[in-house]
C-alpha positions as CSV (number, residue, x, y, z in Angstrom):
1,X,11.0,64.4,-101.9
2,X,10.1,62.4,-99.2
3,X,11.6,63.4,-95.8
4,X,14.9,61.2,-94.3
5,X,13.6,59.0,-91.7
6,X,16.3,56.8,-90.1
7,X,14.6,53.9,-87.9
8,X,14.8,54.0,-84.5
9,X,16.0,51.0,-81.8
10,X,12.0,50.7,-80.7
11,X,10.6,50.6,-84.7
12,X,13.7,48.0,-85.8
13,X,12.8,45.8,-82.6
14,X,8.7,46.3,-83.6
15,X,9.2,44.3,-87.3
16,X,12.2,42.5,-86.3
17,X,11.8,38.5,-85.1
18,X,10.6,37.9,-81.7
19,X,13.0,35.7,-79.5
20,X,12.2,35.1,-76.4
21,X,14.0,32.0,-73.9
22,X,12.3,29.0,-71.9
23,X,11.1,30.0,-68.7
24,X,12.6,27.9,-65.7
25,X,8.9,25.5,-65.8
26,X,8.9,24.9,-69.1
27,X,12.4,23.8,-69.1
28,X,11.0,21.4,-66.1
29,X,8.3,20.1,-68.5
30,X,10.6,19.0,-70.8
31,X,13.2,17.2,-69.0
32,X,9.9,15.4,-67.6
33,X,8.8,14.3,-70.7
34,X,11.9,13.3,-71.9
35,X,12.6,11.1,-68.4
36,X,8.7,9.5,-68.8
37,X,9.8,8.6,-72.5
38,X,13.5,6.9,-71.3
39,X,11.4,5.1,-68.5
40,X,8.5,3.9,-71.1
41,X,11.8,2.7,-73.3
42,X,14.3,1.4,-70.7
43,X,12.1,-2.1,-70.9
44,X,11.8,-2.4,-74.3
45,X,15.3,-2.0,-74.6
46,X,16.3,-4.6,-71.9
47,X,13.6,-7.0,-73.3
48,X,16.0,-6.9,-76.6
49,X,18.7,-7.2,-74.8
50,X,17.6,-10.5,-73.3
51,X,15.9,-12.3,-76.3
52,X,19.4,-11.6,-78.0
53,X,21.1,-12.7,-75.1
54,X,18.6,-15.8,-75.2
55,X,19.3,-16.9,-78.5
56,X,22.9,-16.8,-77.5
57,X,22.3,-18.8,-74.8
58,X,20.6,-21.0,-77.4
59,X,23.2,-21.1,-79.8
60,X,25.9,-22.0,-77.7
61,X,24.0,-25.0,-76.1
62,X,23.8,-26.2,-79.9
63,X,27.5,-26.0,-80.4
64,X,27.7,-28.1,-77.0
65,X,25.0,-30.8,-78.4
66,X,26.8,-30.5,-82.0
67,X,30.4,-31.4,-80.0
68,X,28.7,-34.3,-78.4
69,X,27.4,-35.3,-81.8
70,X,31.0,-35.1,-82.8
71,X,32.6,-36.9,-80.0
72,X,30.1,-40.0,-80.5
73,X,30.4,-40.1,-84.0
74,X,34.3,-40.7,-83.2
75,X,34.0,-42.8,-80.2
76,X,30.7,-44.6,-80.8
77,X,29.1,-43.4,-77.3
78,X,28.3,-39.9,-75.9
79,X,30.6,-38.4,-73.6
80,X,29.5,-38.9,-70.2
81,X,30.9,-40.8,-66.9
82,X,35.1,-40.0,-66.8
83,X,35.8,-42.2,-63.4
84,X,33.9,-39.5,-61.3
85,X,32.9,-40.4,-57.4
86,X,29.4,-41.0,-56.6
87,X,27.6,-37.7,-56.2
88,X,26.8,-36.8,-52.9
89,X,23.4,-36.9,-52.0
90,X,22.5,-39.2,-55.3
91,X,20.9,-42.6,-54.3
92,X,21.9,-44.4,-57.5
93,X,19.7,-47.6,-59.7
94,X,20.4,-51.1,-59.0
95,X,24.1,-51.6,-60.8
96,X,25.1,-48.2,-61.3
97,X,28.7,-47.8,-59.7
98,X,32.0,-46.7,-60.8
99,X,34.2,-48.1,-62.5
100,X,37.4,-47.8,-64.4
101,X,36.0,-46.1,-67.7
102,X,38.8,-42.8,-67.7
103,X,38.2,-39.5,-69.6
104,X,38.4,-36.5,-67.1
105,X,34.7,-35.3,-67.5
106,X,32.4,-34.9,-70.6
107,X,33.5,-31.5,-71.1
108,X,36.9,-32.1,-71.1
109,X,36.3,-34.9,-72.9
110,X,34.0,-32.6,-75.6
111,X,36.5,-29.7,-75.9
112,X,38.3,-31.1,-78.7
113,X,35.1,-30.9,-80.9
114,X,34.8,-27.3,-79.6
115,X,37.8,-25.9,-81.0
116,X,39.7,-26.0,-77.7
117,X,41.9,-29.3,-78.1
118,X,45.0,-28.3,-76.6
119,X,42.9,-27.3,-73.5
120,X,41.0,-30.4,-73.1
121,X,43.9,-32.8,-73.7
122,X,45.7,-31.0,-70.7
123,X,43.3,-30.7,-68.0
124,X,41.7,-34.6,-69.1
125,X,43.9,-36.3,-66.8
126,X,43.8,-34.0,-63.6
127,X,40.2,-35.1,-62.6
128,X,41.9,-38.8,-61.9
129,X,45.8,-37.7,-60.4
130,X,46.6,-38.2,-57.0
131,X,49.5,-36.1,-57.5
132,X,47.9,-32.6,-58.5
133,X,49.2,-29.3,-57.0
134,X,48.9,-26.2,-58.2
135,X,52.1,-25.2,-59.7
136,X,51.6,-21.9,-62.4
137,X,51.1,-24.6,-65.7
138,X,48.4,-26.3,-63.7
139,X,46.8,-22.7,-62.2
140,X,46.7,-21.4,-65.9
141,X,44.8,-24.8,-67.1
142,X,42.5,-25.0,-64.9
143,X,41.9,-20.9,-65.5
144,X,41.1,-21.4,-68.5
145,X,37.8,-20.2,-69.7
146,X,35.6,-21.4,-72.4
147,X,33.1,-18.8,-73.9
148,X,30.8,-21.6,-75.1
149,X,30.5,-22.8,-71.2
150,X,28.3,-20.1,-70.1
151,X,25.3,-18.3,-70.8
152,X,25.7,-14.6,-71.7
153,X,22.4,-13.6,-69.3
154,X,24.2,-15.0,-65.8
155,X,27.9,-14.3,-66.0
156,X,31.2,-13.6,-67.5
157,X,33.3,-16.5,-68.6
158,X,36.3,-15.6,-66.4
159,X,37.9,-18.2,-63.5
160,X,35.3,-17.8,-60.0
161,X,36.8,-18.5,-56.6
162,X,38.2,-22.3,-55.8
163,X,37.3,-23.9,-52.3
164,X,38.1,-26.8,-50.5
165,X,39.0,-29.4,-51.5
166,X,39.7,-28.1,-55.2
167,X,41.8,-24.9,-53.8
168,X,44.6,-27.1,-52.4
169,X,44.5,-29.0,-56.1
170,X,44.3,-26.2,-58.8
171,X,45.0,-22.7,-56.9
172,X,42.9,-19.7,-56.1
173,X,40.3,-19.9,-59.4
174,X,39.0,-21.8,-62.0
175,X,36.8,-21.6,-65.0
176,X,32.9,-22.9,-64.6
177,X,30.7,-23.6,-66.7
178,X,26.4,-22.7,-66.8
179,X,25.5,-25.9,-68.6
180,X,24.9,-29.6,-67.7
181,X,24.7,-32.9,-69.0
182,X,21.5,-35.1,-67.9
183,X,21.5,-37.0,-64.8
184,X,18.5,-38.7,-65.4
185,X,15.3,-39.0,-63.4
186,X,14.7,-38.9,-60.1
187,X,12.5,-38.4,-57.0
188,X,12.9,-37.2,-53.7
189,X,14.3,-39.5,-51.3
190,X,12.6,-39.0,-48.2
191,X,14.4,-41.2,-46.6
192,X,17.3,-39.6,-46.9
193,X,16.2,-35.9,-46.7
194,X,12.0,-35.9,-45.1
195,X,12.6,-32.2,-45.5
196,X,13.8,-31.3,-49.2
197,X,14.4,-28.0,-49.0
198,X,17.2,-28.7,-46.2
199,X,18.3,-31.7,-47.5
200,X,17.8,-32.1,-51.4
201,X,18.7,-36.1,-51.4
202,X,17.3,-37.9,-54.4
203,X,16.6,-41.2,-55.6
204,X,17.4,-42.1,-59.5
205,X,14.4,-43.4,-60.9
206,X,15.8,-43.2,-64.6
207,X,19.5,-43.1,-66.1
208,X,20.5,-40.1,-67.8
209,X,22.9,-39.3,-70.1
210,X,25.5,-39.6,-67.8
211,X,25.4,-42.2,-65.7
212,X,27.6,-43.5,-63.4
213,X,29.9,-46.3,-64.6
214,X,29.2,-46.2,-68.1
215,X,28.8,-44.2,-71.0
216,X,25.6,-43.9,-73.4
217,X,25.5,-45.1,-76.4
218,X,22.4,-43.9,-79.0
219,X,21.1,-46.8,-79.4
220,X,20.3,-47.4,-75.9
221,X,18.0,-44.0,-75.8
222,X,15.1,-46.3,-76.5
223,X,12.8,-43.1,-75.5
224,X,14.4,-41.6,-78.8
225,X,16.7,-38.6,-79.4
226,X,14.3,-36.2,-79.7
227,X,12.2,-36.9,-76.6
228,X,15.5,-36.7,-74.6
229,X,17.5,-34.1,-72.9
230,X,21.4,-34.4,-73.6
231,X,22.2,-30.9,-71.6
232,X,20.9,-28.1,-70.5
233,X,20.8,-25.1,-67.8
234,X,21.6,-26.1,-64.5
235,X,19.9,-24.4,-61.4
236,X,21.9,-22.1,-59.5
237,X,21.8,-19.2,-56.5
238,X,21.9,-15.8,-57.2
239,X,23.8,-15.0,-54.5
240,X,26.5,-17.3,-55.5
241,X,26.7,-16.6,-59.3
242,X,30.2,-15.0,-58.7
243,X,31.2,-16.2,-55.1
244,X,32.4,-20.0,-56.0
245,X,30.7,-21.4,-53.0
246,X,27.5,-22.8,-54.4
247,X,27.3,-26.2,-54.2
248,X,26.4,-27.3,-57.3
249,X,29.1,-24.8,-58.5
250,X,32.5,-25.8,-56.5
251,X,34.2,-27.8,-59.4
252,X,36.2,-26.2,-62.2
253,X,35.7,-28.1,-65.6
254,X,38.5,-29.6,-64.9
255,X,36.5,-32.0,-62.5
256,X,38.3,-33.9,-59.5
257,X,37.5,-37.8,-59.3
258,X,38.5,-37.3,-55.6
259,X,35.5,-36.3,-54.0
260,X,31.5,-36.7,-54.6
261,X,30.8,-33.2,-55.0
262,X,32.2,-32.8,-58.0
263,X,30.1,-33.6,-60.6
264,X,27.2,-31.7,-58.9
265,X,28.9,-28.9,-60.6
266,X,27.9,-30.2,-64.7
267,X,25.5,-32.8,-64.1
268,X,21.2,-32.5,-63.2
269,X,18.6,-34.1,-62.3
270,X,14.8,-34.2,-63.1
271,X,14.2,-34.7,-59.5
272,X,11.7,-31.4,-59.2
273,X,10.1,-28.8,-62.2
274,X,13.7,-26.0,-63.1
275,X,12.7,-22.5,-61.8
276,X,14.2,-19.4,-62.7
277,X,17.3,-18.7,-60.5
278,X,16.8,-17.4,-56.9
279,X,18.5,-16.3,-53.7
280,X,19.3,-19.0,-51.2
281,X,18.3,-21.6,-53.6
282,X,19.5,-24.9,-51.3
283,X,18.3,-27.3,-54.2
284,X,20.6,-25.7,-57.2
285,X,22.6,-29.0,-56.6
286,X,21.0,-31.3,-58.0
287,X,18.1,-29.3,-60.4
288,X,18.2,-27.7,-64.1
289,X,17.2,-24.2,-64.5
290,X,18.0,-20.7,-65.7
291,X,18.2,-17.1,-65.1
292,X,16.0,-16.4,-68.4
293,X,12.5,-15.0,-66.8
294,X,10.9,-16.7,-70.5
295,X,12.6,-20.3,-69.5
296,X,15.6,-22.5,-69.4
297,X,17.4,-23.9,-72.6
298,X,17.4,-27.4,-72.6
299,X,19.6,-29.2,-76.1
300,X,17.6,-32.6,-77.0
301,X,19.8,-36.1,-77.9
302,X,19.0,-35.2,-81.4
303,X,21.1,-32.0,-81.6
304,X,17.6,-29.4,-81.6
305,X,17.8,-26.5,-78.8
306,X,14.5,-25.4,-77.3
307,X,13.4,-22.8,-74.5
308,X,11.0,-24.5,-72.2
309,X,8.9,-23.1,-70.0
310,X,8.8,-22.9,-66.3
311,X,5.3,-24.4,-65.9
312,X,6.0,-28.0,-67.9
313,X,4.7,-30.5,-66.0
314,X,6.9,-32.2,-63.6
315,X,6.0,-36.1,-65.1
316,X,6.8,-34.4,-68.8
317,X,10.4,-33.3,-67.4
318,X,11.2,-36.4,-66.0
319,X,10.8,-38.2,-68.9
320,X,12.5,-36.3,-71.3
321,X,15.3,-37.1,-68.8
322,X,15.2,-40.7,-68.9
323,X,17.0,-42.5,-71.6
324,X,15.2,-45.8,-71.7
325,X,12.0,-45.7,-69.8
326,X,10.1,-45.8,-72.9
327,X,7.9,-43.3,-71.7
328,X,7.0,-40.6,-74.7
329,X,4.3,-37.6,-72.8
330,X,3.9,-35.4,-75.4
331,X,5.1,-31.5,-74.4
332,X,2.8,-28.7,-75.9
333,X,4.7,-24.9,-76.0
């Protein structure tokens, strides 16, 4: 009979598993990989991000061009010109002035084919009163945001900062928006402004869309609707995204007939090539553009939605902004 032999603490730990812990630099190793494989995919991930962010952008420029659409089919002209004051710095053509044609501006005068009726019936007259003053029903109005007005890349849609002279109108804040209808195209006036980057006055070589004194009907687009702009991006400083104070930023939707910067706020100009948004950008007045480092979304007369680049020749943009210079230049992605 064999003998009785009871394993001892040494033989059990001899044919047991072997455990044994990370030592302090392998731990180190680790984390290090795992940080160099979050930095490889932090891009990729933000890259995503932005094209979905982009299409966004896209798709809510279409429902803009599909409102106009709307509005003309109703009317028989494109929303455009609502009484507004010259713009400042805006050497217009031969026969372009104001006139009595009413309407608030062409968003307000859109907003009904965007779902937002009740908003755009109410703030429609304020851009013409005399008699405005910010009461509460008047703050809330002109506080009112509309998703569809901004693109998802630059900022929220939530009321920015009023100044002078719209403060003393509407109140402390008021909705924006990150789109704008065509101007038309135009050239530097160096008469005006010898230096442009101090002094971005230009000289209309081209009606837009919105024109002063009139509205647009399709039928005078003699370029044709597809080799026109109808909206798109407008230029703006990065510095001011969320201040209120950029120039070609001041005015709520709302509009305010009462002074010539107003319409600098949802109205471009092909006066120079758009460029992605910058800091201290003096020309965002008067220029389209985009925080999207692939382009800026521009919506055609015909209703179509395209990213252009930021390298598209500067004779090409200007005369996809003019409705009836009857000059077609072909634009190659």
């Amino acid at each position: 009979m064999a003998p009785n032999h009871r394993p001892t603490k040494h033989s059990r730990a001899a044919v047991g598993p072997f455990r044994a812990a990370f030592t302090l630099v392998e731990l180190l190793v680790v984390i290090s990989i795992i940080g160099i494989l979050i930095a490889l995919l932090l891009p990729a991930v933000q890259a995503a991000r932005e094209a979905a962010r982009m299409i966004q952008c896209k798709n809510r420029l279409k429902q803009i061009a599909l409102a106009c659409h709307n509005y003309e089919s109703t009317f028989k002209s494109l929303p455009g010109y609502g009484g507004e004051s010259p713009p400042f710095l805006v050497r217009q053509r031969l026969g372009n002035q104001p006139s009595s044609v009413g309407g608030g501006t062409w968003i307000s005068q859109t907003l009904s084919y965007l779902e937002q009726a009740a908003l755009g019936s109410s703030i429609q007259p304020l851009a013409g009163s005399t008699t405005v003053t910010p009461t509460p029903r008047i703050e809330k109005l002109v506080r009112a945001t509309v998703q569809t007005l901004h693109c998802p890349s630059r900022r929220d849609a939530k009321p920015y900062p009023l100044l002078q002279p719209f403060r003393s109108r509407y109140g402390a804040s008021g909705a924006r928006t990150d789109y704008a209808m065509n101007g038309g195209s135009a050239e530097i006036d160096t008469t005006v402004s010898p230096n442009a980057n101090e002094a971005p006055a230009i000289r209309l070589t081209g009606d837009g869309v919105w024109v002063l004194g009139k509205r647009i009907k399709f039928n005078r687009i003699f370029d044709g609707l597809s080799n026109t702009y109808l909206l798109g991006e407008k230029a703006m400083d990065l510095n001011k995204l969320e201040t209120g104070n950029g120039f070609g930023d001041l005015s709520p939707i709302s509009g305010y007939h009462g002074t010539s910067i107003s319409s600098h706020s949802y109205v471009r100009y092909a006066a120079r090539s758009p460029q992605i948004d910058s800091r201290d950008n003096c020309l965002e007045c008067h220029d389209f553009g985009s925080i999207h480092p692939a382009g800026w979304n521009a919506a055609f007369a015909d209703g179509r939605v395209t990213t252009i680049d930021y390298h598209m020749k500067l004779s090409i943009h200007r005369a996809n902004a003019s409705v009836g210079g009857r000059e077609v230049v072909p634009y190659h992605h």
